[in-house]
N, C-alpha and C positions, 0 to 999 in steps of 0.2 A: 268371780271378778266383777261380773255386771252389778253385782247386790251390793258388793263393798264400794260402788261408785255411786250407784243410786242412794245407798246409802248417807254415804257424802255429801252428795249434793242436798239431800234434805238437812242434814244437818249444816252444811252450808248458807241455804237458803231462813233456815231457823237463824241462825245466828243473826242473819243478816236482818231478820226483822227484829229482833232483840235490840242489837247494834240502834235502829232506830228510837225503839221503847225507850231504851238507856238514855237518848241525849236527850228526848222529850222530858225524861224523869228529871235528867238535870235542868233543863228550862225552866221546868215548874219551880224543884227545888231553890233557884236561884231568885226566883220572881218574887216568892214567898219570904224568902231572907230578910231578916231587921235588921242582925244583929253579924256583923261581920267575923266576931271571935268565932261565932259556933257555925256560922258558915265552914271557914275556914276550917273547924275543927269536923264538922257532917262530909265537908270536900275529903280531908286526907284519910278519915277512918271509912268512910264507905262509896260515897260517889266516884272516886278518884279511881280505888282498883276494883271497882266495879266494872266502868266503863275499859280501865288496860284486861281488864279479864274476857270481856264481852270482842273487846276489838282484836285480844289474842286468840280468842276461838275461829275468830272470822278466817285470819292470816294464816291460819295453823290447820282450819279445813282447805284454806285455797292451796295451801301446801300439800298437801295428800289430794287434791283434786289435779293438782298439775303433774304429780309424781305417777297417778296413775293412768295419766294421758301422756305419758314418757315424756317430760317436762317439754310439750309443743306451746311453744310460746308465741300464741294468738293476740291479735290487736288489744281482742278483751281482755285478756293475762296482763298484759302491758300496763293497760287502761288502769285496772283491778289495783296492780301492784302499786303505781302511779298513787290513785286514792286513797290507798291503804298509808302512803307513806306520809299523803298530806292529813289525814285525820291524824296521824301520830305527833306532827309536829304541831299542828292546830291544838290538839289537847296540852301539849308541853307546854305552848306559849300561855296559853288559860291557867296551866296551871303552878308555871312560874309569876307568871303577872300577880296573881293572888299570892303565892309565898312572902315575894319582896313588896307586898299592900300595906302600906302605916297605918294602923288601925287605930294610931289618934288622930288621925285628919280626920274632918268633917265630911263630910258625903263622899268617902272614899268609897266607901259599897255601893253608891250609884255609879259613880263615874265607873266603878269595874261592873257592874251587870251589864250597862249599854257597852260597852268591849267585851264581855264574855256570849252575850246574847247574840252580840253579829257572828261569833265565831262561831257558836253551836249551829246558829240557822245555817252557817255557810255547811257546815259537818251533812247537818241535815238535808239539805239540798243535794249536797255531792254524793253521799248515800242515796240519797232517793234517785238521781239521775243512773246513776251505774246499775242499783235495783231496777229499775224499770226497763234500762236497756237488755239485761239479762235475762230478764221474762219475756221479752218481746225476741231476741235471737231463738 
């Protein structure tokens, strides 16, 4: 039982720097964008369920880490779950804002990078904060 937790929690902990890597990936990916079709089209074929697959590994070890702490629901569990629900809705709102983006307006892919870039940093930050606090407990 100790192996299958330890376990866990490295893959846990893995995921969770992944989780990072991926929204940096997306930063850059969006920074570098010209052309808003093929954005949108790089968004839904690979960044989009890249990051739902990265952030379903994350929810999906904290699931098997709580089940086998006989689902004790500590501040950080709370915390954890809390983050976990707002990077879900964070990434919905990026990535419906982008769905419904007219892509014959004129500097519609700037005005969405400055709104998508505040949302990643914030992702980024709130990952990085609950990270840190988890290596420091």
């Amino acid at each position: 039982m100790n192996e299958m937790y330890s376990m866990g929690l490295s893959i846990h902990s893995i995921s969770g720097i992944a989780l990072v890597g991926i929204i940096f990936l997306n930063i850059f990916m969006l920074r570098i964008a010209k052309d808003l079709q093929k954005y949108k089209r790089l968004m839904s074929i690979f960044l989009l369920p890249l990051t739902a697959t990265v952030l379903g590994l994350e929810i999906f070890t904290g699931i098997i880490m709580m089940a086998a702490k006989h689902l004790d629901f500590t501040i950080a569990n709370i915390v954890m779950i809390a983050i976990s629900i707002l990077l879900i809705l964070l990434e919905v709102k990026r990535a419906k804002s982008l769905k419904y983006m007219n892509p014959n307006k004129q500097r519609s892919l700037e005005a969405y990078k400055g709104y998508a870039i505040k949302l990643l940093y914030i992702e980024v930050a709130w990952t990085l904060v609950i990270f840190i606090w988890m290596w420091l407990i």
